[in-house]
N, C-alpha and C positions, 0 to 999 in steps of 0.2 A: 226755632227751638224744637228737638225732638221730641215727642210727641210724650214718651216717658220723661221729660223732665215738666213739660207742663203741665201735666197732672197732676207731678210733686206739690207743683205751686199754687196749684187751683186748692188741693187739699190745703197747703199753708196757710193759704189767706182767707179758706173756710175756718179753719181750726186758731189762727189769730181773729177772725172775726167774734166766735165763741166766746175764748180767753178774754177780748176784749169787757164784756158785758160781766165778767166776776170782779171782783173786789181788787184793789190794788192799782195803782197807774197805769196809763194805756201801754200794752204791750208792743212791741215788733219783734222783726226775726231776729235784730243785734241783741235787743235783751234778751231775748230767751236764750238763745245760743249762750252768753254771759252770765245767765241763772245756770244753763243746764252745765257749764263747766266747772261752776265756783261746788255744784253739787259733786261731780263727777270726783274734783278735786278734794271736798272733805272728806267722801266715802275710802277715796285713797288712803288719807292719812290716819282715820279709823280703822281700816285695813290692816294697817301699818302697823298701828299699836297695838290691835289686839295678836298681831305675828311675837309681840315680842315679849319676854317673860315675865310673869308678874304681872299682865294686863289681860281684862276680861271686858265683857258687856253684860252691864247690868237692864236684863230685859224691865224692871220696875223703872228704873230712872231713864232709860234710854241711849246711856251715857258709857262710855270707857270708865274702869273702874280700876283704883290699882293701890298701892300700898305708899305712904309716902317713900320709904327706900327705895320700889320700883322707880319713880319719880326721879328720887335723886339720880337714882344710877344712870337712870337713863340722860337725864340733862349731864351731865359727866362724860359720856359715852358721845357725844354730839358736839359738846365743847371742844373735846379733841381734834377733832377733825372734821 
């Protein structure tokens, strides 16, 4: 193994080690990679909606924010096609 990949690894299985000792079920590198996509993937769709009209982020609740018309139109807009 090249020398730069086994560092990667050694760093990994220090930094699963870590992770392991906080709260939540034991981790490995398939869950994380599977946390870190399902995140990658919300951030997407938040993204998404705040690109589209009528939608904001409300920094108090955390949350997409939007008008129920914005709402409709948009399931409308999606049902189409």
């Amino acid at each position: 193994m090249p020398l730069g990949k086994q560092s990667k690894q050694m760093e990994a299985d220090e930094l699963l080690l870590l992770i392991n000792g906080t709260q939540g079920g034991k981790k490995n590198a398939k869950k994380c990679q599977d946390h870190f996509k399902k995140l990658k993937d919300m951030y997407a769709d938040v993204k998404w909606l705040r690109s589209k009209s009528g939608f904001d982020w409300d920094d108090k609740k955390n949350m997409v924010t939007a008008s129920e018309e914005s709402w409709k139109e948009l399931n409308s807009e999606n049902s189409q096609g």
